[in-house]
LOMI-154006 format. One record per residue: x, y negated, z of N, C-alpha, C in turn; residue in one letter. Coordinates in steps of 0.05 Angstrom, whole numbers, plus 5000, padded with zeros to 4 digits. Layout:
<rs>
XYZXYZXYZa/...
</rs>
This chain:
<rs>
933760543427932560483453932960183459x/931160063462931459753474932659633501x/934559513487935859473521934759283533x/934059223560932859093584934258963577x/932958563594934158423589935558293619x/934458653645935058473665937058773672x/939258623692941658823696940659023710x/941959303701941459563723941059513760x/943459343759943459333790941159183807x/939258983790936858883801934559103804x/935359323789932859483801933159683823x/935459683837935059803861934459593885x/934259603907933659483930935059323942x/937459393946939659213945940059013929x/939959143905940958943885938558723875x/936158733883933658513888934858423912x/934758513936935958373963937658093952x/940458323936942758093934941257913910x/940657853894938857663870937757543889x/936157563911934057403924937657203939x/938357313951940157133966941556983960x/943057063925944256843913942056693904x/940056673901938056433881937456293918x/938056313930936456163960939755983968x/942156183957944755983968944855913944x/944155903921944455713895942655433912x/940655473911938455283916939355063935x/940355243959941455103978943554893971x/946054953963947754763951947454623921x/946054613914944854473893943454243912x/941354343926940554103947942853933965x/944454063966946953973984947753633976x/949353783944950353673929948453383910x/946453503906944153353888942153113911x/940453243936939753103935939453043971x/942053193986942253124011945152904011x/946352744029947852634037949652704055x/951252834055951753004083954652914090x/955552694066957452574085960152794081x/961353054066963053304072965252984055x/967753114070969952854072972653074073x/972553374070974653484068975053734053x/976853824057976054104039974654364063x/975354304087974254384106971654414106x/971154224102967954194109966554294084x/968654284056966354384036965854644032x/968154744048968555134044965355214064x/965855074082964255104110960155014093x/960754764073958154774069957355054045x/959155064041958555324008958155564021x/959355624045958455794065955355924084x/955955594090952855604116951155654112x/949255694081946855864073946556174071x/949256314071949456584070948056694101x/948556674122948656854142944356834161x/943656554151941456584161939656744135x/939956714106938456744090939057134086x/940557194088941457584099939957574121x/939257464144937857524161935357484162x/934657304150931457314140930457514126x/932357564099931657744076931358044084x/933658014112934358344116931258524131x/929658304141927758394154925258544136x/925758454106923958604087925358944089x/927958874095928959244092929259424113x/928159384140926159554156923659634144x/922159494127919959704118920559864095x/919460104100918860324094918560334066x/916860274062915060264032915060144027x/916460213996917460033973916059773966x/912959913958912059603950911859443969x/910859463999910959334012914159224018x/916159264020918459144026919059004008x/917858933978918258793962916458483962x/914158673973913158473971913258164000x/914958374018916258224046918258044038x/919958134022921858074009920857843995x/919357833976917657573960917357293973x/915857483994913757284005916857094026x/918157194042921557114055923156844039x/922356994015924356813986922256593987x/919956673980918156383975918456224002x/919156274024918356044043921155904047x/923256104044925655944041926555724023x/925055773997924655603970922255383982x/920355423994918855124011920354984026x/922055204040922755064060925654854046x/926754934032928554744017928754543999x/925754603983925054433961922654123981x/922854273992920554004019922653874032x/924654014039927053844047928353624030x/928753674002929353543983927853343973x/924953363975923053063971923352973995x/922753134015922152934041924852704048x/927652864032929852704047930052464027x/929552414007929052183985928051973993x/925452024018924851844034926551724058x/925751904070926451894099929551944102x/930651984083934352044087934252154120x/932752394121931852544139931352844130x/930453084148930253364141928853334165x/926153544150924153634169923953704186x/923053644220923553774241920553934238x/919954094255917754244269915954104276x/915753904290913553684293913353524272x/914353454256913553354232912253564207x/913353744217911253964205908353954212x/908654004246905254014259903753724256x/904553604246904053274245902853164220x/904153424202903753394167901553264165x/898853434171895553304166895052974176x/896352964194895452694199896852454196x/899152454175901352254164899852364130x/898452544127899052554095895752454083x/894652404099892152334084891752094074x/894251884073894551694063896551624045x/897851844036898451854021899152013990x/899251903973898752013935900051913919x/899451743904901951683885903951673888x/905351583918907951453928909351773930x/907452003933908252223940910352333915x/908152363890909652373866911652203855x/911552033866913151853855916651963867x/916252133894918852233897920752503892x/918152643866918852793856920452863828x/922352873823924352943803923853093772x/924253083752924653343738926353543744x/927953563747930253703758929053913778x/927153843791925653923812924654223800x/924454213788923054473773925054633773x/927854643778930254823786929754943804x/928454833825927254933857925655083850x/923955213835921255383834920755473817x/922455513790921655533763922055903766x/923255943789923756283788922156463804x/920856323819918756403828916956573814x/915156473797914356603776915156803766x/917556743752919156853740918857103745x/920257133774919757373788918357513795x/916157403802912757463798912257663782x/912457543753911757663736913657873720x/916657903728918158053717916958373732x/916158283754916258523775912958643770x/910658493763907858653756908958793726x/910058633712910458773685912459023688x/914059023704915759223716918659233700x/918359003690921558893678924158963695x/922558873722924258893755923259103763x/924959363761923259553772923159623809x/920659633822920959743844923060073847x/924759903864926260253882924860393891x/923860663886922960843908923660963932x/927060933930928161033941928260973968x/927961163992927861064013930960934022x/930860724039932560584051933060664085x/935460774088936060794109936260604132x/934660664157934960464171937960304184x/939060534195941560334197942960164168x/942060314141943860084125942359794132x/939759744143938559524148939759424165x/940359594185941459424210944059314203x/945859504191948259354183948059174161x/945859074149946158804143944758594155x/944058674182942058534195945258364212x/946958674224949458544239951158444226x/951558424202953158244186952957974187x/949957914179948557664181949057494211x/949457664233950257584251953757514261x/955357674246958057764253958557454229x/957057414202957057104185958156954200x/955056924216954756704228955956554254x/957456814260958656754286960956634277x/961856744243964656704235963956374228x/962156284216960556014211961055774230x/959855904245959955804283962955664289x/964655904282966655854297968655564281x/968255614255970055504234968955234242x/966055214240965754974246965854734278x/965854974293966854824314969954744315x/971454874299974054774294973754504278x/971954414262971454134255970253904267x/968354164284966753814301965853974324x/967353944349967254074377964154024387x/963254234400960454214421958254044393x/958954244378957054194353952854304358x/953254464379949654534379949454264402x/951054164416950353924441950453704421x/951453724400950853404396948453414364x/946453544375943453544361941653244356x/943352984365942552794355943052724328x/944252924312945152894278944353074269x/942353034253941653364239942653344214x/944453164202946053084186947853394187x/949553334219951053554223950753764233x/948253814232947054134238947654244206x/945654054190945854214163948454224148x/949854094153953054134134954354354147x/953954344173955854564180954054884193x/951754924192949755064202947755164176x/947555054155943955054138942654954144x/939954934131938154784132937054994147x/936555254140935055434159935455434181x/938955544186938655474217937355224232x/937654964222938254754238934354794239x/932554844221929754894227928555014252x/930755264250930255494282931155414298x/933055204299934455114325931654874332x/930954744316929154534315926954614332x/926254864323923654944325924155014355x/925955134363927955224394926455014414x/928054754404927954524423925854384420x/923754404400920854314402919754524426x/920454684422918054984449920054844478x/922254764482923354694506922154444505x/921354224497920453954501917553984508x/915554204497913554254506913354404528x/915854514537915654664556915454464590x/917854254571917453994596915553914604x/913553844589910853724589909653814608x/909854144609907654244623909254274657x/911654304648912354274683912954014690x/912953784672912953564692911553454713x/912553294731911553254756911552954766x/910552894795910452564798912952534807x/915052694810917752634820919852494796x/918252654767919452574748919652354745x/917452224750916751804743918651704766x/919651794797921151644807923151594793x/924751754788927651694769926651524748x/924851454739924751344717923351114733x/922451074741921750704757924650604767x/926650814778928250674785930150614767x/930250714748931650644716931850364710x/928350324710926750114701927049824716x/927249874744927549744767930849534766x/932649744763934449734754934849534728x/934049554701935149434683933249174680x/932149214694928448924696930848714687x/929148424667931348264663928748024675x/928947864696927347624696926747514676x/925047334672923347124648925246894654x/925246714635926546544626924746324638x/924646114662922845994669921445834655x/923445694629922945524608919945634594x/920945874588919146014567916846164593x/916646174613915046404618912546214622x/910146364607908146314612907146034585x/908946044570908045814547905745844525x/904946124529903546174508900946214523x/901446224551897946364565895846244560x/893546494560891346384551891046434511x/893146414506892546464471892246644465x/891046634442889746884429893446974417x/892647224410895147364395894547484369x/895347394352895747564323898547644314x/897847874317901148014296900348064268x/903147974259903048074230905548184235x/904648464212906748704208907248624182x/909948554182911748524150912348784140x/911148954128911949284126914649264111x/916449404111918449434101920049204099x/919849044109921648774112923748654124x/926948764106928448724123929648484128x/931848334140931848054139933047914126x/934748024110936147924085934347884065x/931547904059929747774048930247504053x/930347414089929747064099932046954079x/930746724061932346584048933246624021x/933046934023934946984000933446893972x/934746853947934346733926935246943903x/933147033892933547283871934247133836x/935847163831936947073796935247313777x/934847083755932347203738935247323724x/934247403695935747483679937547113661x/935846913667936846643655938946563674x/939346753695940946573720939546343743x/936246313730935146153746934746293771x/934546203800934346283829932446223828x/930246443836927546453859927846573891x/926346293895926846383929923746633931x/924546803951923747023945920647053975x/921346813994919946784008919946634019x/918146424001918746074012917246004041x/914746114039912946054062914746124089x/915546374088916746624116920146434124x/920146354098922946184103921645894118x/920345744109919445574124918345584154x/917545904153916945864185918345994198x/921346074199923546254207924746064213x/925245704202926345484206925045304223x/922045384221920645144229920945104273x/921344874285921244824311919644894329x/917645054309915445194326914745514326x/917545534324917645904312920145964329x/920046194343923046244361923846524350x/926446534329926646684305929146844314x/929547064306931347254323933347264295x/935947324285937447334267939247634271x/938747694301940547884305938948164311x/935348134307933948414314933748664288x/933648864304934349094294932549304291x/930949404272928649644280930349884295x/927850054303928850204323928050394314x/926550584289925050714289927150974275x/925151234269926251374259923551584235x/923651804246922151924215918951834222x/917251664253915351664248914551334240x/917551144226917751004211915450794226x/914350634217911150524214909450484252x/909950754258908250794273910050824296x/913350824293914550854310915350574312x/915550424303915250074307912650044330x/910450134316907850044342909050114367x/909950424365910750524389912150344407x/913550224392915850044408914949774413x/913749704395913449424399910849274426x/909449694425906749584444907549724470x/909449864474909350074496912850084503x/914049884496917249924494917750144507x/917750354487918550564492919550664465x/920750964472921950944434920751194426x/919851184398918751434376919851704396x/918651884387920952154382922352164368x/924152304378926952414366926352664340x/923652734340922452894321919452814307x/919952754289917452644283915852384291x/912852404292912352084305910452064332x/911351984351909452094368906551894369x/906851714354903951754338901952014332x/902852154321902052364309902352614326x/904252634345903852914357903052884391x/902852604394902552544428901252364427x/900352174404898551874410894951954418x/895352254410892352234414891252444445x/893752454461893352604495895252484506x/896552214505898952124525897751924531x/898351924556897951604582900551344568x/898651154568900450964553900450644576x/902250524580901550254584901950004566x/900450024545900949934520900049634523x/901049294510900949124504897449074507x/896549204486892649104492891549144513x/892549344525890949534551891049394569x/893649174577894749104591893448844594x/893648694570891748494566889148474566x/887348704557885548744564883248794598x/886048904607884748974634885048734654x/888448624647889148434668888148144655x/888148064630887247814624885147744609x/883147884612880647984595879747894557x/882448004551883547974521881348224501x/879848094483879848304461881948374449x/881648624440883948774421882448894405x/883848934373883348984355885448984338x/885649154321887249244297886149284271x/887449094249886649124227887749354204x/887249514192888649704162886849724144x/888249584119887149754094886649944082x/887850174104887950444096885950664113x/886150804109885251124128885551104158x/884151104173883951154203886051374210x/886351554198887751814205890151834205x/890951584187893451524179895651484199x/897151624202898951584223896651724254x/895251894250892751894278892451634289x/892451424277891751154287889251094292x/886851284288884651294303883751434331x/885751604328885651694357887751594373x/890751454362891951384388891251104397x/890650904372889350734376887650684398x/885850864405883550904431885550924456x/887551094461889051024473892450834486x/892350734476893450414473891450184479x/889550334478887350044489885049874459x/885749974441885049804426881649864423x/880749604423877949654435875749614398x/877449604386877149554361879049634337x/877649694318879649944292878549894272x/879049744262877949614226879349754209x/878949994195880050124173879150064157x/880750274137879450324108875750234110x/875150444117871550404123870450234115x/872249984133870149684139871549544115x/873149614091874349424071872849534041x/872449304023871549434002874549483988x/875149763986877449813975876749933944x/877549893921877249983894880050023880x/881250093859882050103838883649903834x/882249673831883649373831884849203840x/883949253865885549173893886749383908x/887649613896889149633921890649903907x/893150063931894650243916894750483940x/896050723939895350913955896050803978x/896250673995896750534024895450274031x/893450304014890050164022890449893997x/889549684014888449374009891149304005x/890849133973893649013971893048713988x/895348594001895448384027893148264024x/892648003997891547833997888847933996x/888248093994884748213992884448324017x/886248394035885748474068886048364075x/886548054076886447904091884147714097x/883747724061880547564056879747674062x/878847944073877048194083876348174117x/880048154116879348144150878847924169x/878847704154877447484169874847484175x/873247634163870247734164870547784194x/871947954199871448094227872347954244x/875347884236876447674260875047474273x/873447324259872347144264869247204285x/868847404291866547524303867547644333x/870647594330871647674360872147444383x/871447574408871547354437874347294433x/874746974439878346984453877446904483x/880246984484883547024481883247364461x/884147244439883447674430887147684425x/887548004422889648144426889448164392x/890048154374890648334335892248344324x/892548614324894348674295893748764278x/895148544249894448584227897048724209x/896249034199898849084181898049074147x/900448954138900348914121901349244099x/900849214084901749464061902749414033x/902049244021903849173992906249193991x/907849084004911749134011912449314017x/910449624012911349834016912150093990x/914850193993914850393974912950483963x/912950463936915950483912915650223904x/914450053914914449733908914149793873x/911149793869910149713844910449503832x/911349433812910449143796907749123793x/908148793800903848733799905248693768x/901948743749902348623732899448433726x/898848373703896148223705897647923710x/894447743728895547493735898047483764x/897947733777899147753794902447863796x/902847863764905347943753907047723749x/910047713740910947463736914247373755x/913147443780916347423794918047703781x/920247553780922647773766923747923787x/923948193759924948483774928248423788x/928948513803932248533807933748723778x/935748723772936248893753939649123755x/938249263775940249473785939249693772x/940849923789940750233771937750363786x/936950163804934750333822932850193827x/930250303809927750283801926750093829x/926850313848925850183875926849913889x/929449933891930649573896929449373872x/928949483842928249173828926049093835x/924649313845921249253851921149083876x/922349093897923048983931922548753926x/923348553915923048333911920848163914x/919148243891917148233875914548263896x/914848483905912748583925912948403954x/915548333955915948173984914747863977x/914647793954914047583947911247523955x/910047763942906847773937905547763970x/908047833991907147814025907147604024x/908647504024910247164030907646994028x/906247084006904246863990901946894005x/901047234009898847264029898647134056x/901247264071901147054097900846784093x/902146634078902246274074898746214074x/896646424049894346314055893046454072x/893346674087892746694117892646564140x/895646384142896146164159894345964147x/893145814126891745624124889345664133x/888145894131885546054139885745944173x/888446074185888045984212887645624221x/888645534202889445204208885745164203x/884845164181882345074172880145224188x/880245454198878245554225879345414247x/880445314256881245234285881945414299x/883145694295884245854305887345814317x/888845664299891145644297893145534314x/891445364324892345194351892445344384x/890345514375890245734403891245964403x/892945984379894546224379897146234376x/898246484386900846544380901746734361x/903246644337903446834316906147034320x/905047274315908047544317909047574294x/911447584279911247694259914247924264x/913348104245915648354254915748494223x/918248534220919048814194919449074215x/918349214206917749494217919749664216x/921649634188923249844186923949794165x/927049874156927849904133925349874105x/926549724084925149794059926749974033x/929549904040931950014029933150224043x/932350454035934850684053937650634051x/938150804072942050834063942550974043x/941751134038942051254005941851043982x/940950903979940650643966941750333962x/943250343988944550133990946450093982x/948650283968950350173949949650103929x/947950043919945950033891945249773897x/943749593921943849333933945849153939x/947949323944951249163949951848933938x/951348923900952448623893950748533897x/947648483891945748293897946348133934x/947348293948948348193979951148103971x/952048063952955747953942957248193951x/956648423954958548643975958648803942x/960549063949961449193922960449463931x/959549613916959849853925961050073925x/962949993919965450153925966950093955x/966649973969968049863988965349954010x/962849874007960749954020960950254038x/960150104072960050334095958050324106x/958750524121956150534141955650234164x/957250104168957549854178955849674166x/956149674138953649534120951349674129x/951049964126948550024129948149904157x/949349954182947849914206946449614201x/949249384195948149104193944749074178x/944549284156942349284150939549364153x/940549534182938249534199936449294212x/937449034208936048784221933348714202x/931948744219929048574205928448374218x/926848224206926047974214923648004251x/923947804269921747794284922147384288x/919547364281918447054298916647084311x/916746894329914246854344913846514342x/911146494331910846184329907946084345x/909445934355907145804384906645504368x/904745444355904145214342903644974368x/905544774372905044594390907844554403x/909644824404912444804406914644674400x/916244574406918444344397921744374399x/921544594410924044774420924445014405x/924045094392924145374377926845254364x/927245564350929845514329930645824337x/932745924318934546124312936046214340x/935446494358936046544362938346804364x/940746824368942746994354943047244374x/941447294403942147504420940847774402x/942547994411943048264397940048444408x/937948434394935748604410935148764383x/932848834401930949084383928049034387x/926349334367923149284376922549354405x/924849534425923849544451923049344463x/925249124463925048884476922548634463x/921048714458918348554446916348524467x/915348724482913348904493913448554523x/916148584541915648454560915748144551x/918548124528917447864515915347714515x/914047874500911147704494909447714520x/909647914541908647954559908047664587x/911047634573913147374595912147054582x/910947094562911046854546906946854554x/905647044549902946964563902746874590x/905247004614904746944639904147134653x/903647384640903547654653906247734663x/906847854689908247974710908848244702x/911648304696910948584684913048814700x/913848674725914048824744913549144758x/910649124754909149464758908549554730x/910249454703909049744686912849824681x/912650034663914150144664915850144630x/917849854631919149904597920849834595x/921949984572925350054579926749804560x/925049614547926449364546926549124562x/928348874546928848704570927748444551x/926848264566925647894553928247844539x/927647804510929147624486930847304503x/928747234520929546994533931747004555x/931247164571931447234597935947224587x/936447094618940046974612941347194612x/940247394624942647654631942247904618x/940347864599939348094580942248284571x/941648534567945048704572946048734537x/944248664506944648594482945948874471x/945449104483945349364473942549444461x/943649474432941349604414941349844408x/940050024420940350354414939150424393x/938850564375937950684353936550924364x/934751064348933451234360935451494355x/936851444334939251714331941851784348x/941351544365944051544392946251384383x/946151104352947551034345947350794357x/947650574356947950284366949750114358x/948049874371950249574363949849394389x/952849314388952949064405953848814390x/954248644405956148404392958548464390x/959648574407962848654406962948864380x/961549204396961549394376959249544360x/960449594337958149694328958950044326x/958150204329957550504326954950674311x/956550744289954150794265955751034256x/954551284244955651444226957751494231x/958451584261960651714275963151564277x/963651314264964951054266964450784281x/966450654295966950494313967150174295x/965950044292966049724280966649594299x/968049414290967849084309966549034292x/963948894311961148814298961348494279x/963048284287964448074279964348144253x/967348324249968148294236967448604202x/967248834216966149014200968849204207x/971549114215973349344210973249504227x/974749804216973849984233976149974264x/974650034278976050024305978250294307x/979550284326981950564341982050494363x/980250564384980850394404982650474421x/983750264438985750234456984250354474x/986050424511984250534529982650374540x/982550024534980949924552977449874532x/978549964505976749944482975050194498x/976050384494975150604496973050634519x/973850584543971950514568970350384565x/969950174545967650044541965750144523x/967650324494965150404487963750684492x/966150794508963851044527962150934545x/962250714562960450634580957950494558x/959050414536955950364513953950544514x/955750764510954751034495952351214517x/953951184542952451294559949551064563x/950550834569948650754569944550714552x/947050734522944450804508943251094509x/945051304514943451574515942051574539x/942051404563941651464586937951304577x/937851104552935950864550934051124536x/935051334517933051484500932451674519x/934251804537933452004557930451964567x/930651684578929251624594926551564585x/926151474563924151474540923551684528x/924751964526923552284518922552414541x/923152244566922352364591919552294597x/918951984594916351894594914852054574x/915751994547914052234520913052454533x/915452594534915152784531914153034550x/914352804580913152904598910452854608x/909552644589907752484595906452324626x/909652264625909952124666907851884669x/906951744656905851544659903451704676x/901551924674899651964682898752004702x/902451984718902552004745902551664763x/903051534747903851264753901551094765x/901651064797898950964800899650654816x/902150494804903650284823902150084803x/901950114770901449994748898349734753x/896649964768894249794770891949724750x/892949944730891150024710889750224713x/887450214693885050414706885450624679x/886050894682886451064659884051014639x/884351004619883851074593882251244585x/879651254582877451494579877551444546x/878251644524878351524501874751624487x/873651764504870751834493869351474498x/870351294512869051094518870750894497x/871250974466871350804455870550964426x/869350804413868050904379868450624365x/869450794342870350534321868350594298x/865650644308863850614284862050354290x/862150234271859049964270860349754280x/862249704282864349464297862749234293x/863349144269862048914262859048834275x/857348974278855548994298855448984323x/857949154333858349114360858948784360x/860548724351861248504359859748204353x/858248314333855348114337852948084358x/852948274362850948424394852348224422x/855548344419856148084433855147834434x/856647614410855747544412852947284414x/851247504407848247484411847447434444x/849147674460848247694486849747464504x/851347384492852647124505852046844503x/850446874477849846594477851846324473x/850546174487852645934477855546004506x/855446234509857646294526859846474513x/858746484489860746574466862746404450x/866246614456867846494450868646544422x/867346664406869246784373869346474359x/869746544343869646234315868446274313x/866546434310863946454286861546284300x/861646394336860146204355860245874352x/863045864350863845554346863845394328x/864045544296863945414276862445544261x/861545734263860345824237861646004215x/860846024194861346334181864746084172x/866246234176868446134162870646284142x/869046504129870346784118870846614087x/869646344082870246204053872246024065x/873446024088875845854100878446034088x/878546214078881646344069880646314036x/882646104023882846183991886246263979x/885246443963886946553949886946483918x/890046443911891746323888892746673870x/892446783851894646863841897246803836x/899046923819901846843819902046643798x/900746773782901046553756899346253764x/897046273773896146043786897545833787x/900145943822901945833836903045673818x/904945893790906245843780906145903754x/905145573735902645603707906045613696x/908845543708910645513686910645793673x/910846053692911046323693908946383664x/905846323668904546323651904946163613x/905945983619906845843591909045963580x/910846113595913246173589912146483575x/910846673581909046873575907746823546x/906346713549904546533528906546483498x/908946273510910746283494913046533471x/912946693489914246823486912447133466x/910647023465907847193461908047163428x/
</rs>
């Protein structure tokens, strides 16, 4: 007789039950260990994580063994296992990125963050990966062939229940152990770090999913009482304009450039080939981070969190902060009342606005929140000839969207409102190769840092002949240039891998490094200026919004934002994080640790330490409160002190632009303000150099070596 090759005990019901639960707590701590961060620092914590997948995954599973009938409870059973195996193996790419775990709104959000992206997708997929799903099948097919035999046997209901109350009697035991490690552990849900070490990934999903239905629950009972507390918040932390500065830029047109992934230890820095020779890595951005006509921040900080990109806009146009779940781009940009930067300028200083991308409209829902933020104009993908050659899954590589988008720019009225984002300096940072190949890789253990470089270079070069574009149109003189890094390009998972290239070791490397490495670059350059230079006060992307607001000459009194003017003498130099972490000058607070920000060591504070940095602490939770309250209540829609006229978004279409804005103007006549009115077609005013061009030594040395 041929013996089976699968054990007796898998063919009763139970014994499939128990198989399904160890391959879901295998899975689980394999992800733990392999490809989450979770920070476990004792033996405490590791009993507690080898634990925490048992008691939700019996309670999921157990619900296949209320039904009745066999095949059907098997096949309940299947289908339980497969979503727990999604739900873990999506956790494991997604956290590669985002050194993040999936909330619920980033779930409902999926369609309109993913249509822009493809290669970058695969690119964060593993071999190893196939450990996550290879049993799937497996199983599949052991069980049609009947290898795995179905039990006929009926299953008693209470044995269901008593493993239904086990799963609970776990978890309570789970519960408890772990609150013996980290007190008022479900209240402090600003770490989902420490939901999942000491909870699962499952649970911390249902708890997720909990406090997404209570945040929508706010929405719908919020009220106009809600916006008083929050004007008087606002009222409260208002920082006056700097008289020097207020009003220096009015009347100018505005162009932002988005440095995507650009943090500020790029400014300056000088990358060693493999000969030991130094390339400066961004000569142009360095020249105008120095230059007397640029007012350059050394000490700003992104603010964003998993809606990355779009949670920068959030902040930088509406100082207000992302969600705490996902991006509210994507789950609120396209039904929330906004008093956003264009709208503002548009209504009160009769500014065009417009936004440039090489990518997908949908991307990030930037076609629909776009309409609400004001932007009276949306140049996507559409309006670019995008191919093969120029460009990578996150549209137009720089220098070809920029030569692209001067077409349009140049057809707009000033004073115009634009932003232009850039995309090449974005993950997994490809090597150009071709004529556009040539600056040297970094040469660490991680693919992704050697590429950073390279790709930041290839910005550096675009902006430089962007800015000549503006000098040679006569744009340049009437404008004020933004420039901003959006967010991290380097995760914290990654940064010990970066350490020596920054002279740091990684062995010695903390979370202190990581926070410091939250700073990205912001300038603002007012060409005509003589006063600029390096300034060292502690801000963020909140504080942009009235900045620039203060520097046109707009009064920003009646809108409602929870940052303060870069300029302004009494600014309070608390930088909140969207995770409830922060920095000051004195302290820094990152990753459940206390820095003196000076110096990097870790603090113990004394009692008068201590008072100060609980009164930080509150402070900043009191800064995100008040910003999930606006979100999430959508208070603005009550706000009628502002003096803006709501937002009809059916009264804006981003089809035929280019037309529209010739129709203009046509109908204006010689009362038309674009360039194109004034000078003429000037879209052969931007030329572009390749790398090797720049640099024929790069080319001979190639050649040579050939």
């Amino acid at each position: 007789m041929k013996r089976s090759l699968v054990p007796g005990w898998v063919n009763r019901r139970m014994g499939f039950f128990a198989l399904l639960v160890i391959l879901v707590w295998a899975k689980s701590i394999f992800s733990y260990f392999v490809d989450f961060n979770l920070g476990v620092d004792s033996a405490l914590q590791y009993f507690i994580l080898f634990i925490n997948p048992i008691a939700t995954t019996v309670f999921l599973l157990s619900i296949a063994l209320y039904v009745k009938k066999p095949v059907r409870s098997y096949v309940t059973m299947m289908v339980i296992y497969a979503l727990l195996t999604l739900l873990i193996f999506s956790n494991a790419v997604y956290y590669r990125e985002f050194t993040d775990f999936i909330t619920v709104n980033t779930m409902l959000g999926v369609g309109k963050v993913a249509s822009g992206l493809g290669e970058s997708a695969l690119r964060l997929f593993r071999p190893y990966d196939l450990l996550y799903v290879i049993d799937l099948p497996i199983l599949t097919f052991l069980l049609w062939r009947k290898k795995i035999k179905v039990d006929p046997k009926p299953l008693r209901a209470r044995v269901a229940l008593a493993v239904t109350v086990f799963a609970g009697l776990f978890f309570s035991m789970n519960l408890s152990i772990a609150e013996m490690d980290r007190s008022e552990l479900l209240g402090r849900t600003f770490s989902r770090d420490y939901m999942v070490k000491y909870l699962g990934l499952t649970f911390f999903t249902g708890y997720d999913g909990y406090q997404t239905y209570q945040t929508d629950q706010v929405r719908a009972e919020a009220s106009p009482n809600d916006l008083t507390e929050v004007q008087s918040y606002v009222k409260q932390h208002y920082t006056a304009p700097n008289d020097s500065m207020y009003g220096i830029a009015k009347n100018k047109n505005v162009i932002y450039i988005h440095l995507e992934s650009f943090q500020q230890f790029l400014i300056d820095y000088k990358l060693k080939d493999e000969n030991g020779v130094e390339h400066e890595v961004t000569p142009f951005l360095n020249s105008l981070y120095h230059s007397n006509s640029t007012y350059s921040f050394d000490n700003f900080f992104h603010q964003v969190k998993a809606g990355k990109t779009s949670d920068a806009e959030t902040l930088l146009e509406n100082s207000l902060f992302g969600l705490d779940q996902g991006s509210l781009f994507a789950q609120l940009g396209g039904k929330n009342t906004f008093q956003a930067v264009p709208d503002i300028l548009s209504q009160t200083a009769g500014y065009t606005t417009a936004a440039f991308h090489g990518n997908a409209g949908t991307f990030w829902n930037r076609n629909e929140t776009y309409k609400h933020l004001g932007y009276q104009y949306f140049f996507d993908a559409d309006y670019y000839d995008v191919n093969d050659q120029n460009s990578f899954q996150y549209g137009l590589h720089d220098k070809y969207f920029f030569q692209q988008s001067v077409n349009y720019l140049q057809h707009l009225q000033q004073p115009f409102y634009t932003k232009l984002i850039t995309v090449s300096n974005h993950y997994p940072y490809s090597a150009f190769t071709g004529d556009e190949g040539g600056f040297p890789q970094a040469t660490t253990d991680d693919q992704t840092i050697n590429g950073y470089f390279a790709t930041a270079n290839y910005l550096d070069t675009a902006i430089s002949e962007f800015f000549n574009y503006l000098k040679t149109s006569g744009l340049y003189d009437n404008s004020v240039i933004v420039l901003y890094g959006d967010h991290y390009g380097i995760s914290n998972s990654r940064n010990p891998d970066l350490a020596e290239l920054l002279g740091k070791s990684k062995d010695t490397w903390s979370d202190y490094d990581n926070a410091m490495l939250q700073r990205v670059p912001f300038m603002i350059h007012v060409p005509g200026q003589t006063n600029g230079g390096i300034n060292h006060t502690y801000s963020g992307e909140v504080d942009v919004a009235p900045t620039l607001l203060h520097l046109l000459g707009v009064d920003t009194t009646k809108y409602v934002q929870l940052g303060q003017d870069l300029f302004s003498s009494n600014r309070n130099q608390i930088v909140s994080f969207r995770s409830g972490e922060w920095v000051t000058p004195q302290y820094t607070s990152y990753g459940g640790t206390v820095y003196d920000t000076a110096t990097g060591a870790v603090i113990t504070p004394n009692a008068t330490q201590e008072a100060q940095i609980k009164k930080i602490q509150e402070q900043v939770t009191e800064q995100l409160t008040m910003s999930d309250k606006i979100n999430n209540g959508d208070l603005l829609r009550f706000d009628t002190d502002s003096g803006l006229k709501a937002i009809d978004p059916a009264d804006y279409s981003y089809k035929n632009l280019l037309k529209k804005a010739e129709k203009i103007e046509k109908e204006k006549g010689a009362a038309s303000t674009s360039i194109y009115s004034e000078k003429g077609d000037t879209k052969n005013d931007i030329q572009t150099k390749s790398y090797k061009e720049l640099h024929p030594e790069t080319a001979a040395a190639s050649s040579s070596a050939e």
